[in-house]
C-alpha positions as CSV (number, residue, x, y, z in Angstrom):
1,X,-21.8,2.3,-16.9
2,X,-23.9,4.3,-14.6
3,X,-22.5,5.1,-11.0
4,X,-24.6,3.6,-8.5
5,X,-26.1,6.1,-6.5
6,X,-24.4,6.2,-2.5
7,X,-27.3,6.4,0.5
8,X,-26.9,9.0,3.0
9,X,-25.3,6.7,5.1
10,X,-22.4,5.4,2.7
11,X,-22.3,9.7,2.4
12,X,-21.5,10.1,5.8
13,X,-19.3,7.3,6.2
14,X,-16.9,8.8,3.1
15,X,-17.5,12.4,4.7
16,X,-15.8,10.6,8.5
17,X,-13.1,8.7,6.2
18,X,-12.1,12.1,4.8
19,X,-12.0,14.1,7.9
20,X,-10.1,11.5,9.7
21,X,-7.6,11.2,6.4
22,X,-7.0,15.4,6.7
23,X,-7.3,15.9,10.7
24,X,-4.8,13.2,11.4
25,X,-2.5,14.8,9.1
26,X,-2.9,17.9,10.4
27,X,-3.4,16.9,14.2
28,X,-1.8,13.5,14.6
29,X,-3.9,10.9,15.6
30,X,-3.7,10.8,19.6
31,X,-4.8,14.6,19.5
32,X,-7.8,14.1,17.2
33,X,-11.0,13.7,19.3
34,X,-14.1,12.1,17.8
35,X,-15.8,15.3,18.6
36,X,-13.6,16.9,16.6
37,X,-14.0,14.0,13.8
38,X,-17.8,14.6,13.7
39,X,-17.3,18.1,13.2
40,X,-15.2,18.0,10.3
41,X,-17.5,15.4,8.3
42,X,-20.4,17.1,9.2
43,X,-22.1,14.5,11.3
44,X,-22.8,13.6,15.1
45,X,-21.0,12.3,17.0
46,X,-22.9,9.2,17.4
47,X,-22.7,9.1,13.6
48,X,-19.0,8.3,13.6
49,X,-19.5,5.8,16.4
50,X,-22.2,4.2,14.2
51,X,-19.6,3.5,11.4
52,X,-16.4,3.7,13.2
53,X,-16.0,1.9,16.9
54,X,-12.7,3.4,17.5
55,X,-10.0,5.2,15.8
56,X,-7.6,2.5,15.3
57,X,-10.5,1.6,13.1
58,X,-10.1,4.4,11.0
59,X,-6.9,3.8,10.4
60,X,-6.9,0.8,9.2
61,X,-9.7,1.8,7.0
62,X,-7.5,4.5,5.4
63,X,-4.7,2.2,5.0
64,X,-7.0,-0.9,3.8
65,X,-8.4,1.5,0.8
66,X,-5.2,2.3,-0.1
67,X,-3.9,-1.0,-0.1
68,X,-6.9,-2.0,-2.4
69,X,-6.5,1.0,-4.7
70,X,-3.2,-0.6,-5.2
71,X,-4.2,-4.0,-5.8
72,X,-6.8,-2.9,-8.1
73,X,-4.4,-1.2,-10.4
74,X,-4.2,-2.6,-13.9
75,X,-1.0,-4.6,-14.4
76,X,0.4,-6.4,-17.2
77,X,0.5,-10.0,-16.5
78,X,3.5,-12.5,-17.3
79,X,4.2,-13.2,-20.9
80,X,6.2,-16.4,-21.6
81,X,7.7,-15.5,-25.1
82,X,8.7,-11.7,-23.8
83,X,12.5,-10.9,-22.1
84,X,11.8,-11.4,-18.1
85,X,13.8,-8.2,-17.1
86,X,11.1,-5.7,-18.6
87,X,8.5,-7.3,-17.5
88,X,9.4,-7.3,-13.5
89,X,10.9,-4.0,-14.2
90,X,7.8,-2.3,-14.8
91,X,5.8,-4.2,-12.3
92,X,8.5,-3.2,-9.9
93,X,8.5,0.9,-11.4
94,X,4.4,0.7,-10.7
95,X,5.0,-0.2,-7.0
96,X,7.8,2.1,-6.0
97,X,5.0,4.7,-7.8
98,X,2.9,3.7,-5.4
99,X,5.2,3.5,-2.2
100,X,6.2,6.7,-3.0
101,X,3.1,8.7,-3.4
102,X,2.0,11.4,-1.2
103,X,-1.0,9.5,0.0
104,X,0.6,6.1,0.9
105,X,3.4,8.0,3.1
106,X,0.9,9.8,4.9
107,X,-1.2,6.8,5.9
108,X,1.9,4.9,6.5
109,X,3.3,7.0,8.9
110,X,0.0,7.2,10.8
111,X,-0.1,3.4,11.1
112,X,3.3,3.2,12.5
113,X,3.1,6.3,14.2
114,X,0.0,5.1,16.4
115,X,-0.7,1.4,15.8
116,X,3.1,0.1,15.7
117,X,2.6,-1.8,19.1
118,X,-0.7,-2.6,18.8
119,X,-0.7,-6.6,18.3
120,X,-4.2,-6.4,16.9
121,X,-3.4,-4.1,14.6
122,X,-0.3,-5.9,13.7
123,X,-2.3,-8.8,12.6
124,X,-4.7,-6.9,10.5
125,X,-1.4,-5.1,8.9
126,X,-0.1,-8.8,7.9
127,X,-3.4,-10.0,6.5
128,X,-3.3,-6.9,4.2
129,X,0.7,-7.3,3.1
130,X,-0.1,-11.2,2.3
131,X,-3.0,-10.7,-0.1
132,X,-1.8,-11.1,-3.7
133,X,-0.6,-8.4,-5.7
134,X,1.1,-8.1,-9.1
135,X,4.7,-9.0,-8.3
136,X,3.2,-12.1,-6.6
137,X,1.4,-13.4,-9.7
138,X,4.4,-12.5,-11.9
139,X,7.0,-14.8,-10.0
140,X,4.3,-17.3,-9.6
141,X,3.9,-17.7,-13.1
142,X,7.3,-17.1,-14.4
143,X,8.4,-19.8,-11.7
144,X,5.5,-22.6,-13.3
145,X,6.8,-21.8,-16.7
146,X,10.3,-22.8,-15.6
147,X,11.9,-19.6,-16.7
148,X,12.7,-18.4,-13.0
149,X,14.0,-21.8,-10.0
150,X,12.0,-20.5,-7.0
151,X,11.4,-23.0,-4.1
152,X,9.5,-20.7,-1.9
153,X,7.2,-18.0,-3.9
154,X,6.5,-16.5,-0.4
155,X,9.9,-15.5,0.5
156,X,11.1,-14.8,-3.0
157,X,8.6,-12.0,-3.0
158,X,9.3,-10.5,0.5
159,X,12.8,-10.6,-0.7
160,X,12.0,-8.3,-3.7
161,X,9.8,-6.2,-1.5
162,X,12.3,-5.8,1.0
163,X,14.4,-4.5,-1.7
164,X,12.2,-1.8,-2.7
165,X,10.9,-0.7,0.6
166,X,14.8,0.2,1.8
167,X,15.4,1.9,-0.2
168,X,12.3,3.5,-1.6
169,X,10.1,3.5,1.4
170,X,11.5,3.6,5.1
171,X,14.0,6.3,4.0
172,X,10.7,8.9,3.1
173,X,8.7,7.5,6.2
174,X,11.8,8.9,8.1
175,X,12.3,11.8,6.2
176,X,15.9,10.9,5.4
177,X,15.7,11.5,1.5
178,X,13.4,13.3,-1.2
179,X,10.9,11.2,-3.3
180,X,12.5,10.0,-6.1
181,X,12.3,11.4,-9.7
182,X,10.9,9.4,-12.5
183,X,14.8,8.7,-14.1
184,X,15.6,7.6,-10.4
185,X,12.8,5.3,-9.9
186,X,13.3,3.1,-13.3
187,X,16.7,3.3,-12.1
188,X,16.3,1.3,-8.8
189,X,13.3,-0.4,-10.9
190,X,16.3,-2.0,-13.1
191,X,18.7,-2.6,-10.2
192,X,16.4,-4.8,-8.1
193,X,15.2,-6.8,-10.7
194,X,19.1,-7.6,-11.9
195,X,19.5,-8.6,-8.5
196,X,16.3,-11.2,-8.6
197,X,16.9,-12.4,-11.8
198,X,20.8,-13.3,-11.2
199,X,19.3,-15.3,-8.0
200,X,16.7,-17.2,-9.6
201,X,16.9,-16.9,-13.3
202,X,16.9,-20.6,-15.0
């Protein structure tokens, strides 16, 4: 299939994404001006006004693609006549990948770094974390088939992401341990998936 060709103006607005995505790393985000912004992508300064209002907007424009790269990752759905440990395990492997990448800590820590009070912010954060992902689906269906007893999807699911992020996530964000090696992530993988299946396996 043929990449559709970008304007100039979907150009610039991947050239601003990318400055901000380097110079807040490099800066922080409090000590990057847009002036400083514009000259990194390349543009005026009007030009990042055009596409960005503020910076808390590029923030959460950094951290919404990454979310969506995430979602849009190919997973394997729920197979009804396959063991369930496996299954959840891998689904569970793929996110701590992701958690754990050099990209997602990065964004992360700018997000809590700068927009942690914000309530605003806040509120766009928890539409993001809500949308549907993989893990979601997986529980859903493996609950309708009657293979897993889970009352409330909602919280079975914050309860297995909960389990990932301490001890996969908040420990990098604070710098308290390394990124894990692959044998050490499908270890945790299999851990937190013993731990939800003996809670809510039928």
């Amino acid at each position: 299939m043929t990449q559709e060709k970008q304007t100039r103006s979907q150009i610039k607005r991947a050239a601003i994404i990318e400055a901000a995505r380097t110079t807040f790393k490099a800066l922080g985000v409090t000590a990057t001006s847009m002036d400083k912004l514009a000259e990194e992508a390349g543009v005026s300064k009007r030009t990042v006004y055009n596409h960005f209002a503020t910076k808390e907007a590029l923030v959460m424009t950094l951290m919404t693609d990454l979310w969506k790269k995430a979602l849009s990752h190919p997973s394997e759905p729920y197979h009804p006549n396959k063991p369930l440990a496996p299954q959840l395990q891998q689904l569970v492997r793929d996110d701590i990948e992701h958690i754990q990448s050099e990209e997602h800590i990065e964004v992360s820590r700018m997000v809590i770094g700068h927009l942690f009070y914000a309530s605003e912010m806040q509120k766009e954060i928890k539409k993001i974390i809500k949308e549907e992902n993989a893990i979601s689906r997986w529980i859903k269906a493996a609950n309708k088939d009657g293979r897993i007893n889970v009352d409330d999807i909602e919280q079975a699911q914050d309860q297995v992401h909960s389990l990932i992020k301490g001890q996969c996530f908040w420990p990098l964000i604070f710098q308290m341990n390394e990124p894990f090696t692959d044998k050490e992530k499908d270890q945790h993988a299999a851990e937190i998936v013993k731990v939800f299946l003996c809670r809510y396996q039928t």
